[in-house]
N, C-alpha and C positions, 0 to 999 in steps of 0.2 A: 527385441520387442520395441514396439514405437509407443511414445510418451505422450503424456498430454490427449488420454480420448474426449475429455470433455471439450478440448479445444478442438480435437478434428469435427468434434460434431457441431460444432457451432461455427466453424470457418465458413460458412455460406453465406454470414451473415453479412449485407452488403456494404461496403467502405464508406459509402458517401453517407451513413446517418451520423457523423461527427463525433465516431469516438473519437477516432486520431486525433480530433484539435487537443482533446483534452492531455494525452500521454506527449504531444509534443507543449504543451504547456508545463505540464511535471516534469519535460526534460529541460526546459530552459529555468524554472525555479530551483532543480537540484543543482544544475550548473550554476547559478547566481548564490545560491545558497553554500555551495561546495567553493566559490572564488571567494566569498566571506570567512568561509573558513579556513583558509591558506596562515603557514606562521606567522609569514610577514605582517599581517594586520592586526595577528594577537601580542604583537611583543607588548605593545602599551597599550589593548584593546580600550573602546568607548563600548559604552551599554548598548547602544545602538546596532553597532556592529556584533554584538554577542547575542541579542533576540533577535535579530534579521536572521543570524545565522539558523538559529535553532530552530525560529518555528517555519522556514522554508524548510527543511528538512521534515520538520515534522509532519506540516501539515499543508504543506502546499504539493506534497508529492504522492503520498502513498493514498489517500482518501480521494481524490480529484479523481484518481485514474480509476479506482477501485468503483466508485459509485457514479461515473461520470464515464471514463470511457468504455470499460469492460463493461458498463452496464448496457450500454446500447448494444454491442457486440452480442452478447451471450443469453443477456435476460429473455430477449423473445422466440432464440429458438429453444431455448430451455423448458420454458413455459408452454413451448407451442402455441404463442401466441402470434400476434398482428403487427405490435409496436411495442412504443413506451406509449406508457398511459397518457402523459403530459411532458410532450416533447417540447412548447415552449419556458416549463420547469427547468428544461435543459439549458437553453437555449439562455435564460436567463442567470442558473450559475455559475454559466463559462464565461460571460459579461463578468459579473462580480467578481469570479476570483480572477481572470484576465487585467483588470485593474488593480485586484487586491496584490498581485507580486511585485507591480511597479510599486505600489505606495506603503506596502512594508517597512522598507527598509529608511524609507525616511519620516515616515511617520505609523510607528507600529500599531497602535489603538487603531488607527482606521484602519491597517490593511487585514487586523484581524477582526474588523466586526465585517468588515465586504466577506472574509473565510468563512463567517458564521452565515450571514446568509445568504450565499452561495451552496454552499454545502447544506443549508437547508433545503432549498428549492431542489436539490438533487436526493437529499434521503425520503421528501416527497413524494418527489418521483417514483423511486425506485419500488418502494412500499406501496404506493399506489396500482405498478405494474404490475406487483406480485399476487394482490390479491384481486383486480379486477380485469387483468389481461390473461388469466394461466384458464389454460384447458386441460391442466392435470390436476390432481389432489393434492393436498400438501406432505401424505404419507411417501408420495414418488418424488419428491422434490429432492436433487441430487447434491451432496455438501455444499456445493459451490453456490449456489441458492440460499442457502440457510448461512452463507457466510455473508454473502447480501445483506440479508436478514437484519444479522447482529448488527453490521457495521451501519445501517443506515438506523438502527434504532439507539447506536451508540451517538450518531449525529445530533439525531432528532433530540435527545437529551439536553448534550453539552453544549450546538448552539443555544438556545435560549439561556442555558446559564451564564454560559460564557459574554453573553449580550448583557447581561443584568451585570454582573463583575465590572464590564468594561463603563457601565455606566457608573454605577459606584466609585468606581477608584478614580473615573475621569473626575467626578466632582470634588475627590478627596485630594486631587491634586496627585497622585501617584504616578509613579515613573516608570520606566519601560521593562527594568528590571522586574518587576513585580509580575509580570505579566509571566516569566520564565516559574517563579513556584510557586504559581498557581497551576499553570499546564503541566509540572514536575509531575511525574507519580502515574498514579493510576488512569487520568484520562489519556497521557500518553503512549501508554504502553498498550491499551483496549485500543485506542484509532490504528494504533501501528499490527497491533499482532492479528487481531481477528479478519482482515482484508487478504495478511498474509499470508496465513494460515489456508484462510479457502483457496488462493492460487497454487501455492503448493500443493495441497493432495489435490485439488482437480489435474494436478501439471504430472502429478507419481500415480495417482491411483490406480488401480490396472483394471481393466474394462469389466472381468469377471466376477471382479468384489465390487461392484455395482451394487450388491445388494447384502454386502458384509457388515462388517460390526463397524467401519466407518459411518456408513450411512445411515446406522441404528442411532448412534451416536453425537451426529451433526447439531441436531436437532435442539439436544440439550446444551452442547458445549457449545456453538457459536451464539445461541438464546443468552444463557447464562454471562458467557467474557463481554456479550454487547451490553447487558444490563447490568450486572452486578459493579464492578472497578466503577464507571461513571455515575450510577446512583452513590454508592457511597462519599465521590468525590464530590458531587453535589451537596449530600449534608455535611461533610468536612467543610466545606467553604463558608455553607452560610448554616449550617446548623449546629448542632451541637455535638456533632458525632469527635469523639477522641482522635490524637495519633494512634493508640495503640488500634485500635476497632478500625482505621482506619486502613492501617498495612495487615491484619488480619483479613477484613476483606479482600483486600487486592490481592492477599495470596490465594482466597478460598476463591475470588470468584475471575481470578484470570489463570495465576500458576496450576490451580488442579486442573481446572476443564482442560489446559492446552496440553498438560503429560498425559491428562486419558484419553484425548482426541487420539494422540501420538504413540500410546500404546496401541490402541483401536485401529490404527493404521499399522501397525509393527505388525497385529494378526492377520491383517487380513495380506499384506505384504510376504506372509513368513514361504506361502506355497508356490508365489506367482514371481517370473522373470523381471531384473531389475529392469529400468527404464533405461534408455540410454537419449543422446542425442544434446543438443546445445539447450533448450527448455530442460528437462530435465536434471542439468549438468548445473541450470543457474538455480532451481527446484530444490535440490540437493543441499548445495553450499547456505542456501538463505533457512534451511529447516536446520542446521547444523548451527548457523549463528541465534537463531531463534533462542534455539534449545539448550544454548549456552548463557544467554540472556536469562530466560527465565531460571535457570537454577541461581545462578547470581542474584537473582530479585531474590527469590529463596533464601538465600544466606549471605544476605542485607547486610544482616546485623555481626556478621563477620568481620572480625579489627582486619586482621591481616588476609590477603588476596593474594595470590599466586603470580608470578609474572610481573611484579610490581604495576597490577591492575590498579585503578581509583576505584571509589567508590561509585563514580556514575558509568561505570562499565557495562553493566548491564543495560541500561536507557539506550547504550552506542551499540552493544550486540544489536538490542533489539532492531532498531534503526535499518542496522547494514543489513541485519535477516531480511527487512521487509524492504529495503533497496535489490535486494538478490531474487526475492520473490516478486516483484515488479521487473524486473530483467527476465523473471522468465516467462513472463505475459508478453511482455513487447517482442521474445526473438517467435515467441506463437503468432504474434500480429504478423511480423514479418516472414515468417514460413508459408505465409495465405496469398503475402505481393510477390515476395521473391522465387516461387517456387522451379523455377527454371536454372536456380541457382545454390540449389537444396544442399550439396557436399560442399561447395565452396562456405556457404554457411553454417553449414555443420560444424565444420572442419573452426573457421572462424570464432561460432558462439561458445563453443565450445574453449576453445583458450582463452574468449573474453570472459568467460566467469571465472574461472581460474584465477588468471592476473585481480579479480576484481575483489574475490574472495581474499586472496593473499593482503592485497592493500587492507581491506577491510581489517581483518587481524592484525594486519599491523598497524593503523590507526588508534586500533585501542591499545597497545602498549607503547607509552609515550618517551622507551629508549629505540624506537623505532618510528620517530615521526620524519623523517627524511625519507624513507623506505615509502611511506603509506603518502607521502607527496605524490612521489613518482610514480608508481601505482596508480594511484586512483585518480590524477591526472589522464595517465594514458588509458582508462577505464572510458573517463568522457570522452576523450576522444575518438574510441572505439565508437562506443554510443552517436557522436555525430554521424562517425561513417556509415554506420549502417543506417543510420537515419536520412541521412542526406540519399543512398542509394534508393531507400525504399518510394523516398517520395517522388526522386526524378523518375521509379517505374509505375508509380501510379497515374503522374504525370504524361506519361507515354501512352497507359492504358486509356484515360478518359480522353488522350489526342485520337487515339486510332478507333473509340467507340463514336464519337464525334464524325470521326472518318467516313463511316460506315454509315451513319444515320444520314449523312448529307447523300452518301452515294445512292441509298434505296429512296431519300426524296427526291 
């Protein structure tokens, strides 16, 4: 059985509306972000160097691509619509965060308020398209859509708070560390899981549970994980909401909804042929670290962890899930350029999640950080290749459409 129906159906959608910039923007932040976090830099780390690392990870990768490239991609044939509603919304967040990765790491307060509104101009957007560019109902709207949803109304939230914080603590005079637990916790894990979550079951779901208890279910758990964990982190910040009320929340309104999405998908899964294939393969590995991540969120408050894990093990599951579930978006992008070269890449993506899954594991056990170098090293490297191939054949494609337009002039 072939994987990923939601991406065969929306592979028509054409190259040149610029998602690509955005996923080769998320691949050169995670490599910037991943060469900050090499040993060597952490033996006597500066603070500097420990927020660049983190919030390129966190939030210059998986939200850019999620509401920024996949959205031009997917959203209007999903919708059966036209466009994006406000294509220089776009146009203008890829400016902003395009600057916000150079100015990160040396001066973090501005490269995260250019993140905030960038990433606003894009959950704008996307919200905007959903509800004034769709020629279906909202009842047909298929998970991958309502993962949209969540994730741009998780945006829509936390920049504006996140802007108000930054102004606040710039005048308090606070320092860059700060910045790391405030983003800790719940608005972390809601940017990271609900983007990743929708690519995954759009990447497994099998064509015929189209209308199973996954897509019953969308609705509420990507609604719920985009609103609940960021509202509450909102009044933890500046209101008055408790620790305790506060990780209560974030277990009732991200851990439940993502085990009953995950059930929800188990049934509808239990009758139908697995998926196979390199998307699938990275699909797979990223639901497996997800789902290892959230029960760790789960039993927190656990002294002792297995595997001589830390304590921020789960934050890192989470991470590498929604690194795995973004690899299986990009080898979908690439199955649409490369298709003349489908078993070679098969054969290919399929060992690069592997290798990439394997690092990831052993990143988070830290008598295995030599292991998880070399790994996730030759993980990016993979990642250049096929990126570098994809684009020299898009490059050929618009030489020879070129070709052809000059010859019938």
């Amino acid at each position: 059985m072939t994987a990923r129906p939601l991406f065969h159906k929306t592979s028509s959608v054409p190259a040149y509306q610029g998602g690509g910039a955005f996923f080769l923007l998320a691949f050169f932040a995670g490599m910037l972000g991943g060469m900050l976090g090499l040993p060597f830099l952490h033996v006597q780390p500066s603070a500097g160097v420990v927020v660049a690392h983190a919030l390129l990870m966190t939030l210059y990768v998986v939200c850019p691509v999620m509401l920024g490239g996949m959205a031009q991609w997917f959203l209007p044939k999903l919708l059966k619509g036209e466009g994006m509603a406000l294509p220089t919304a776009s146009h203008i967040g890829f400016v902003l965060l395009a600057v916000g990765v150079f100015l990160l790491p040396v001066m973090p307060y501005g490269g995260l308020a250019l993140w905030a509104l960038g990433m606003l101009a894009l959950a704008v957007n996307v919200l905007a398209t959903i509800l004034e560019m769709r020629s279906i109902t909202f009842r047909a709207f298929p998970p991958l859509i309502w993962a949209f949803v969540g994730s741009a109304l998780s945006v829509l939230i936390v920049a504006p708070v996140l802007l108000a914080f930054l102004v606040r603590s710039g005048f308090a005079g606070g320092g860059a560390t700060a910045l790391l637990a405030v983003l800790h916790g719940g608005v972390e894990m809601s940017l990271l899981s609900v983007p990743s979550l929708g690519i995954i079951v759009a990447a497994l779901l099998p064509a015929k549970a189209e209308r199973g208890m996954v897509v019953r279910c969308a609705p509420y758990a990507f609604g719920v994980m985009g609103l609940v964990p960021v509202l509450c982190w909102a009044d933890h910040l500046f209101g008055g909401l408790s620790s305790t009320a506060y990780r209560v929340g974030l277990v009732v309104g991200l851990a439940m909804p993502c085990l009953a999405l995950l059930g929800a998908f188990l049934v509808d899964m239990w009758r139908a042929r697995l998926p196979s294939g390199p998307v699938a393969s990275w699909a797979s590995g990223g639901l497996v670290l997800l789902l290892a991540g959230w029960i760790l969120m789960v039993l927190g408050d656990v002294q002792s962890l297995p595997f001589g894990l830390s304590g921020a093990a789960s934050h890192q599951l989470v991470m590498f899930g929604s690194l795995l579930a973004l690899g299986a978006a990009f080898y979908a992008w690439c199955s649409t350029g490369l298709a003349q070269h489908s078993k070679g890449l098969a054969f290919f993506g399929s060992l690069h999640a592997f290798l990439t899954f394997i690092g990831a594991v052993c990143s988070v056990m830290p008598q295995l950080a030599l292991p998880a170098v070399i790994l996730m090293t030759a993980s990016l490297v993979m990642f250049g290749l096929v990126a570098g191939r994809l684009w020299y054949a898009l490059l050929v494609a618009r030489a020879n459409i070129r070709a052809e337009l000059e010859c019938k002039g």
